[in-house]
Structure formats: C-alpha cells, structure tokens
C-alpha positions in Angstrom: 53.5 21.1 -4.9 53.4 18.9 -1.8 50.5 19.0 0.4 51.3 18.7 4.1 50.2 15.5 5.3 48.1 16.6 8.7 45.9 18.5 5.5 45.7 15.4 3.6 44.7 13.6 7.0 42.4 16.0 7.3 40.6 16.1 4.0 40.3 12.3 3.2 38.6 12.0 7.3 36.3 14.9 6.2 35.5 12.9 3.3 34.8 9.9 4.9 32.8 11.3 7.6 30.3 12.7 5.2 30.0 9.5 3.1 28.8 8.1 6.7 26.3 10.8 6.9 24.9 10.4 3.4 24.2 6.8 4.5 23.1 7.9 7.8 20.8 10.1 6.4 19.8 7.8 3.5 18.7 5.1 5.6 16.7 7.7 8.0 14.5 8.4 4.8 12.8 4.6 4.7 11.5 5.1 8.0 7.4 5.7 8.2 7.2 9.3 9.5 3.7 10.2 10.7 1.1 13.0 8.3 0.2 15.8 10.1 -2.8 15.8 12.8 -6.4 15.5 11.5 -7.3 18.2 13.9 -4.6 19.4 15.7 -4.7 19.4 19.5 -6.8 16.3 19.3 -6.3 12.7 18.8 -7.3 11.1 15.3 -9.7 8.8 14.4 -9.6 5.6 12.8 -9.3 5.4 9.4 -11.0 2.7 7.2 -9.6 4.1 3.8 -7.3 6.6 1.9 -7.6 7.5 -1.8 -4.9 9.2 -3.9 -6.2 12.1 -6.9 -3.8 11.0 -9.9 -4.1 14.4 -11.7 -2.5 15.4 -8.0 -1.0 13.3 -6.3 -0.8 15.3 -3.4 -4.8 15.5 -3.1 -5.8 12.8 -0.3 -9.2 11.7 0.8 -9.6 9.7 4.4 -12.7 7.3 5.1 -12.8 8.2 8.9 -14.6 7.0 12.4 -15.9 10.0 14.2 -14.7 12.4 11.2 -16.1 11.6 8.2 -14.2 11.7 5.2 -11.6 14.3 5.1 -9.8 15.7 2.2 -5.7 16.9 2.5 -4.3 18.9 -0.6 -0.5 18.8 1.0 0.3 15.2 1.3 -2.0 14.8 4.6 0.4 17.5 6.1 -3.2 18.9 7.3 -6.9 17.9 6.6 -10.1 19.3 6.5 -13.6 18.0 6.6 -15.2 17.4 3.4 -18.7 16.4 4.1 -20.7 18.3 6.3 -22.7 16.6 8.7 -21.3 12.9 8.1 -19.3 11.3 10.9 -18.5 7.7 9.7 -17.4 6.9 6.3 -16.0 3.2 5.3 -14.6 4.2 1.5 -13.1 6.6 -0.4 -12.6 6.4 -4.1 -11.3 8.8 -7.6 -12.6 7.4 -10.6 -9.6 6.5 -12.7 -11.6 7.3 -16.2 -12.8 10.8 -14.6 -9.6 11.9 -12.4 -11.5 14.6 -10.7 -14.9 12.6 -9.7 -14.8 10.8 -6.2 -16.9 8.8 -4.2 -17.6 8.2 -0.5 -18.7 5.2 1.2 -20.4 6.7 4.3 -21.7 4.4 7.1 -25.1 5.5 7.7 -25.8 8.5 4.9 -25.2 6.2 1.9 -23.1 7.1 -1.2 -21.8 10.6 -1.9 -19.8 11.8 -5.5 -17.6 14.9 -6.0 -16.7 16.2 -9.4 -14.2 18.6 -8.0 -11.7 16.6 -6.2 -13.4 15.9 -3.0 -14.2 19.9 -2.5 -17.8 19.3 -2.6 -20.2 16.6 -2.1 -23.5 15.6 -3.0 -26.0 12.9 -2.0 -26.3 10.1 -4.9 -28.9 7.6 -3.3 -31.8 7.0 -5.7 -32.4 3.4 -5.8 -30.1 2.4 -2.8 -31.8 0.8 0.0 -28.6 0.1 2.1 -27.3 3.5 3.3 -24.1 1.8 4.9 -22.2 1.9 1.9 -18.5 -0.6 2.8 -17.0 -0.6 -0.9 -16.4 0.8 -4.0 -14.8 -0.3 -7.3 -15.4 1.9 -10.7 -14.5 0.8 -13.9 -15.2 1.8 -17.5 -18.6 3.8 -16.5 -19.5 0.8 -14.1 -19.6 1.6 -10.5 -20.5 -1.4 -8.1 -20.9 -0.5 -4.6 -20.3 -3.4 -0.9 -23.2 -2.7 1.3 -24.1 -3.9 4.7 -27.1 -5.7 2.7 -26.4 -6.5 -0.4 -24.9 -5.3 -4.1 -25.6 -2.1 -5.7 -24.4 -1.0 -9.5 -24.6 2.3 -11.9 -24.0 2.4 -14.9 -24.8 6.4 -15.0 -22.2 7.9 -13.2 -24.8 7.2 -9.4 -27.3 8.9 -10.7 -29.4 5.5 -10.0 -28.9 2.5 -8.2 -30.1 -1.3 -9.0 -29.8 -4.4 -6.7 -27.2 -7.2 -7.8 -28.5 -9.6 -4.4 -26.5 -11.2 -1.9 -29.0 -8.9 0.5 -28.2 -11.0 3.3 -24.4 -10.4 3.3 -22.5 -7.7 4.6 -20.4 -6.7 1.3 -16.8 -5.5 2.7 -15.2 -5.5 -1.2 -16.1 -5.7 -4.2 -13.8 -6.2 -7.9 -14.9 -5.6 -11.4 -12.7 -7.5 -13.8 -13.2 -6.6 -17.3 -13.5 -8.8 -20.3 -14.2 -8.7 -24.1 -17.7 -8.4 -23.8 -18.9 -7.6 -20.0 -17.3 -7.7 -16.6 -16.5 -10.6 -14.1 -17.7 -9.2 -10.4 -16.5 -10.6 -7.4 -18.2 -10.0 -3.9 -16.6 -10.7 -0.4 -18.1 -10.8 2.9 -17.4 -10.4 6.3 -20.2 -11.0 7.6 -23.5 -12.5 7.4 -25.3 -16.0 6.4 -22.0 -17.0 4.1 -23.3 -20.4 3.8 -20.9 -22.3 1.7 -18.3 -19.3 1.4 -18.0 -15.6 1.6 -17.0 -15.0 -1.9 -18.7 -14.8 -4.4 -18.4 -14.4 -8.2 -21.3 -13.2 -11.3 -20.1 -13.3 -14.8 -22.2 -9.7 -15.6 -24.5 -7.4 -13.9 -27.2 -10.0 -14.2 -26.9 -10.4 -10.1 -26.5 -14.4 -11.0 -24.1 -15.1 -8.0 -22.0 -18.2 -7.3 -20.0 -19.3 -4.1 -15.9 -19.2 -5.4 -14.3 -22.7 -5.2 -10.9 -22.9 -6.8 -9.0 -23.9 -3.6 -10.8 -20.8 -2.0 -11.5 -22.0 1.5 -15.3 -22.0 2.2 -14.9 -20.9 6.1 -12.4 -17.6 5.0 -14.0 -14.1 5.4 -13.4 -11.4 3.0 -11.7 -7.7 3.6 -10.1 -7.2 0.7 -10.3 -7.6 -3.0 -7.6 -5.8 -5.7 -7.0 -6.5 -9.5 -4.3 -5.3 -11.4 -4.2 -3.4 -14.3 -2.9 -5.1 -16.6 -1.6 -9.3 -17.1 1.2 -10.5 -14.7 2.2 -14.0 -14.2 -1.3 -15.3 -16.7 -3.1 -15.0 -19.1 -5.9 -12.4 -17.4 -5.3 -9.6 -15.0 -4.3 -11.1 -11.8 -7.0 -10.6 -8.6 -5.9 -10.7 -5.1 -8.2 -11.5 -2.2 -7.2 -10.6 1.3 -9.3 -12.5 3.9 -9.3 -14.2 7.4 -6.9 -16.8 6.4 -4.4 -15.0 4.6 -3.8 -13.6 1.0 -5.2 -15.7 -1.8 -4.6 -15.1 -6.4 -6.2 -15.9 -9.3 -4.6 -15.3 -12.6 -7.6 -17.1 -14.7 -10.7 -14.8 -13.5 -11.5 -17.1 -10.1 -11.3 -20.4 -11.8 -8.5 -21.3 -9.3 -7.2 -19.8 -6.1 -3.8 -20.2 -4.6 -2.5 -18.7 -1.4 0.8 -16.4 -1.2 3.1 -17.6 1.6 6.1 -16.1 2.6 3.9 -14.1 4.9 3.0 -13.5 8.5 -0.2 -16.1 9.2 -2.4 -13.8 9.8 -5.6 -12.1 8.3 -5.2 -9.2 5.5 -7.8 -6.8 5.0 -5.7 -4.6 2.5 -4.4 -5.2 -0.7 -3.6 -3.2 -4.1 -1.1 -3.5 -7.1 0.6 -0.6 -8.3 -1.2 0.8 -10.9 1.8 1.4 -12.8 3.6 -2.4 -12.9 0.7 -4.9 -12.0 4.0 -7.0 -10.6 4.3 -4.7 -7.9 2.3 -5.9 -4.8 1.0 -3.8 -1.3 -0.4 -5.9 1.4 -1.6 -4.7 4.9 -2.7 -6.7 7.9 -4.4 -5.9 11.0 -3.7 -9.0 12.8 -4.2 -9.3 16.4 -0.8 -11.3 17.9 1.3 -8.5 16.5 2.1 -10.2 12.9 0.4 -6.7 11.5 2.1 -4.3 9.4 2.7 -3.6 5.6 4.5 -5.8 3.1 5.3 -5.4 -0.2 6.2 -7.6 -3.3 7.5 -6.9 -6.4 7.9 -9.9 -8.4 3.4 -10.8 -8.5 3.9 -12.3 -4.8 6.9 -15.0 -4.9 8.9 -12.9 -2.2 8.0 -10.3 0.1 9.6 -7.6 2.0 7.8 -6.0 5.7 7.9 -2.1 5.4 7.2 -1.6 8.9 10.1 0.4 10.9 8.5 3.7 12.1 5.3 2.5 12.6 3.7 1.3 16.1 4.8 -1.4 17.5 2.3 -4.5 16.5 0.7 -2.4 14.1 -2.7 -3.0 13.2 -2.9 -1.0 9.2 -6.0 0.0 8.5 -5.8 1.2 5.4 -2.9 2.2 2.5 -2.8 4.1 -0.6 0.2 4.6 -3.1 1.4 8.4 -4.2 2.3 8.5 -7.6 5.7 10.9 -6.9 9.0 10.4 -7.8 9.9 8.6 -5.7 6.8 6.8 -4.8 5.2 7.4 -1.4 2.9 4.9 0.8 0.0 6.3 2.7 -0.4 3.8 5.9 -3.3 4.8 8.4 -3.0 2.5 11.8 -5.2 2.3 14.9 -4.5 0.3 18.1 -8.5 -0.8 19.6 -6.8 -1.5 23.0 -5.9 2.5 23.7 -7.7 4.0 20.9 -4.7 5.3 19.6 -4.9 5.9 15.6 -2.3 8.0 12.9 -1.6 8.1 9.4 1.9 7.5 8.2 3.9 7.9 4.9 7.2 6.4 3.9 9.0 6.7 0.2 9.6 3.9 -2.0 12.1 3.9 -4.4 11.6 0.5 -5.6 7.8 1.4 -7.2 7.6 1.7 -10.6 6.5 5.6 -11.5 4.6 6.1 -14.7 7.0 8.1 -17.0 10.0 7.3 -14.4 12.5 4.4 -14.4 13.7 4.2 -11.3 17.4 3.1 -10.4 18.5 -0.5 -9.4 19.7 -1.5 -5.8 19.8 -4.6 -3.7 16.8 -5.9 -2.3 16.0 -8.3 1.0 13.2 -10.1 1.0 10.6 -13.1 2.8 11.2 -15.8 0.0 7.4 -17.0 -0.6 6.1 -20.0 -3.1 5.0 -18.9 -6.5 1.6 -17.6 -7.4 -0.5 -19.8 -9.7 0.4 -20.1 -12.8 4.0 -20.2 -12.6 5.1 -21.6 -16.4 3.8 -18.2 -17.5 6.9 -16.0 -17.1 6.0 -11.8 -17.3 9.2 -9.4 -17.3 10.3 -8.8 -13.5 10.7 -5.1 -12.3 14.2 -4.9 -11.1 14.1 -5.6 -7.5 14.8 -2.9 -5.0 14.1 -2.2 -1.3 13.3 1.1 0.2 14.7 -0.4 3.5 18.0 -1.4 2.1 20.5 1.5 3.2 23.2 2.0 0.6 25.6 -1.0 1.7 28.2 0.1 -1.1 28.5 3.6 0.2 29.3 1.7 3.6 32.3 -0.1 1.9 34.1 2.7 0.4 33.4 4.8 3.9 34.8 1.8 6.1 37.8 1.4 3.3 38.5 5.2 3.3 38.6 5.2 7.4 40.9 1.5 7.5 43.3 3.4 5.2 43.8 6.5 7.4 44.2 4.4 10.2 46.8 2.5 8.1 48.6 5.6 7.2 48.3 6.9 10.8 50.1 3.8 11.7 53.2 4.0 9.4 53.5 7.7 9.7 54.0 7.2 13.9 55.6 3.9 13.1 58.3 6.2 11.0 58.4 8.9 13.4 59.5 6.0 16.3 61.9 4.6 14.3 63.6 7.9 13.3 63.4 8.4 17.1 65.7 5.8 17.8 68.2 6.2 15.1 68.6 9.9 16.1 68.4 9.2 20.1 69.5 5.6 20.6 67.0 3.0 22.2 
C-alpha cells in the first residue's frame, strides 16, 4: 500500500515540528522561575538564608528581614510565618542527625529550635549572652552557633550555651569538621577587630583559637564557610570558604588554602556541596559591579558553570539551598539594596547527584578554573552535565528531518517541471 506523498509530507513536518518543541520546551525548564509571594499583594523581604527538611524535601524554612523566619510546605509556592513576634532572623537550619529538629538564627531574640519541622518554636537561650545569633553548623550532637560577639556551643541539643571567645568578632559562619577523636572548628568574620585575619581555626571546643594562614589572605572577610560530607580531591573532607576576595579550599583541615579561579572576581558569601556527591559544588555571590549570580561545579572546583538566566539582572544571591528531588532543584533568594526589590527563585538541575538516583549523562559547558589543592589525589568524577545545556542532539535530527523535506520538496517540483516540459514543450 502506497501512501500519498502530500500525507507523508505531512507526517514527517508534524514530526519534526514537535522535536523542535520538545527542545523548546526542554530548554525553557533551566530557566530560574520565581516561588510564590511571601505575602501576597506585598513585596518580599530579603532573605539571609533557606534550609531544606530532607525527610521532605518540599518543607522550606526562610531567614528573613522584616519577616522573620518563614516556613513553606509546597516548594515555597506559599509561606507562612513561623515565629511569632520575631521580625529579623539571619539563619536557618535542620539538624541532619534529627531530620525534624531545626534551628533559627534570629537577629535580636537569640536562638530558637523546632522539633516538628519548623511548625513550632521555642526560645533556647540559657547561657547565650549574644542574642544576634548569624550562624549555625550542627554535627554529631555538637551545635556551634556565629554571634555578633563571639562563639557559642551545645552539646545538649541548646538546652545550654558555653562561650568558645573571639567575643570581639562578629561571627558570620562557622564549620565543624569532624575527626577521629573531636572536631576541627573554624570561625569567620566580617566584621570586627580581625587583627591578623578573619578566620579562625580551634582543634576542639577548648575555645583555643588561632588566625588561619595557609595562603589564607590576612585582610579577606568571611561570609561563608561549607564542608563536604565526605573526602574529594584529599585525604580529609574538603572545606570551602567564601569571603571578600573570592572562594578559597582546604582538603587537609586548614593547613593550606588555595583559591578556586575560573570565577567572576568578586566576593562570595554562599557556598555548600551537595550533600549527596561532595564533588558537586554551589557558589553564590552578591557582588556589587554585576559579577553576582550562582555557579556551580561538579568536578571539586576545577571548572565552573553560571546558573543565572531567569534571575535579575546583576543579581545580588543572598542565599541558596539544594532540594533533594528528582531531579534536583536550587532554592536562590536575591535582593537588589538600590530599589529594595527581593524574590526567591528555583531552577532544576539535572546534573546533581540524587541519593538513590543516577541521573542520565549529557554535555556540559563550563568556566575552565585551575585545580583545587591537592591535585595528585584523583576521586571518581560525577559525569558532567549542565542544566543549561538544551538538548543539542535533538536539534540535529530536527534540522536533518526539516533539510530532507526541503530536499524532497525540491525534486518532487523539480519532477513535476520537467514532466511539464516534455508533455508541453519549453
């Protein structure tokens, strides 16, 4: 049975048309899209800090300016407040040993805990004489809090609070890096009497501080400070420092520092690994000449790629938070001081590892950066994939689908003129 060839025209166009579409649309999906209003009808607030529940992944908590922390169980489709009474918060936190225990960092109530997923909140300030609480870390029943003056730690869930020193810094992060017997805590500061640097490093909870050398440069303040969770590119869990003067790693618990390039130069105050391939890297900047925005790396910080279509132009990222879905979503809050303009954003990932999930392999474009320290110790690379890479393949066999119909349309009228002229002379 023959087909008539206006229907095969017709089919293999239809065809090619939607292969464009599945691209089109493919590529529309790695765009930031904005979450949903904090209050709707009203602007939103800044936000300092976003934390993500990992029994639900959906569950978000916001460290807001003007709002206090909010709490979103849809993805931060809405949000409602979660702490009566508190306007500023710096920090949010879930424990990642007690999924449904949180912890806010408020800016002049001090330290708050939930046990039920940021629904309620109580006050946990014995011991704490700095009620403008700036960071949190939590690991293995040690929580260490950043305060305006000074260090604070528990080691009973914040039912008390003792003073590590540094009172006459302002703590903006702090990182517990465990060890075989005790932790390694860093401190970094953004402001106060630094003297000979602004981070700082105490092998325990003895409060014994010491100014970070290592290639760490003395003058560089301190916004940010992640470790992984587990070894990449060394032999000890791999800390990242975001500061003033770019991003700075250590792969031998501070001994030596060494700054990723491949970036904008400008200051990040955001960094975090994923939690579920240390190799996997999420940067944010706030910078001031427009070099802002969100980058990602997922071979430990040799090459970057800038996630930033959708969001504001010269975006200033205030904070960021990574979804555990499938695929994996960013959480990217953004604020402009010049208008006062501020909105949370999401975008999905594809290339981050999932825990349980193994994600499919596509081309990648990337910043080509110098190697982390370290470098003679090679760790298994994730394969590389870029959720702003549109499917260049599906291109190919569209465009080769539409040149063939036009070759076809070609000979067919090329045929029809020549039969033409046999049948009526030239």
């Amino acid at each position: 049975m023959r087909f008539p060839r206006r229907i095969v025209l017709s089919t293999l166009i239809t065809l090619a048309t939607g292969l464009l579409l599945m691209v089109a649309a493919s590529a529309a999906d790695t765009r930031w899209t904005s979450t949903g209003a904090q209050q709707p009808g009203t602007p939103d607030r800044p936000v300092w800090s976003i934390a993500v529940s990992l029994t639900h992944p959906s569950v978000l908590l916001a460290a807001t300016q003007g709002r206090g922390v909010l709490r979103s169980g849809d993805s931060g489709a809405t949000w409602t407040t979660a702490i009566a009474g508190v306007d500023g918060a710096w920090v949010v936190r879930f424990d990642p040993n007690q999924p449904l225990t949180a912890y806010a960092g408020t800016q002049a109530a001090g330290i708050y805990k939930s046990i039920d997923e940021g629904k309620t909140w109580a006050a946990q300030n014995h011991g704490l004489n700095s009620l403008d609480v700036r960071s949190i870390e939590l690991s293995s029943g040690l929580i260490v809090l950043g305060t305006a003056q000074g260090v604070y730690y528990s080691d009973d869930a914040a039912g008390s609070w003792h003073s590590l020193g540094l009172d006459s810094l302002s703590v903006a992060a702090v990182a517990i890096l465990p060890k075989a017997a005790g932790v390694t805590l860093f401190a970094g500061a953004d402001n106060g009497s630094g003297g000979a640097g602004y981070l700082m490093k105490s092998e325990g909870i003895a409060g014994s501080w010491a100014v970070v050398k290592g290639n760490f440069p003395g003058d560089a303040v301190v916004a940010s400070l992640a470790v992984a969770s587990a070894v990449s590119g060394g032999s000890d869990p791999p800390v990242l420092a975001g500061t003033s003067q770019g991003l700075f790693r250590t792969d031998d618990r501070g001994a030596t520092w060494a700054p990723l390039s491949g970036l904008p130069t400008t200051d990040f105050n955001i960094a975090l690994f994923n939690p579920a391939n240390p190799d996997q890297i999420y940067v944010g900047s706030d910078g001031d000449q427009g070099n802002g925005g969100v980058f990602r790396s997922l071979d430990r910080g040799a090459s970057w790629t800038g996630l930033s279509v959708g969001l504001p132009v010269k975006p200033r990222v205030t904070a960021m938070a990574l979804q555990p879905l499938n695929p994996a979503q960013l959480v990217a809050a953004a604020w402009n001081p010049t208008d006062g303009s501020a909105g949370a954003y999401r975008i999905a990932d594809p290339a981050a590892t999932v825990a349980g999930v193994t994600p499919t392999a596509a081309a990648s474009g990337t910043i080509r950066a110098s190697s982390p320290s370290n470098p003679t110790v090679v760790a298994p690379s994730p394969a590389r994939r870029s959720a702003g890479s549109p499917a260049y393949g599906t291109y190919v066999v569209a465009l080769v689908v539409l040149l063939a119909l036009g070759a076809v349309v070609w000979v067919r009228r090329w045929r029809i003129g020549r039969e033409d002229r046999r049948t009526y002379g030239p």
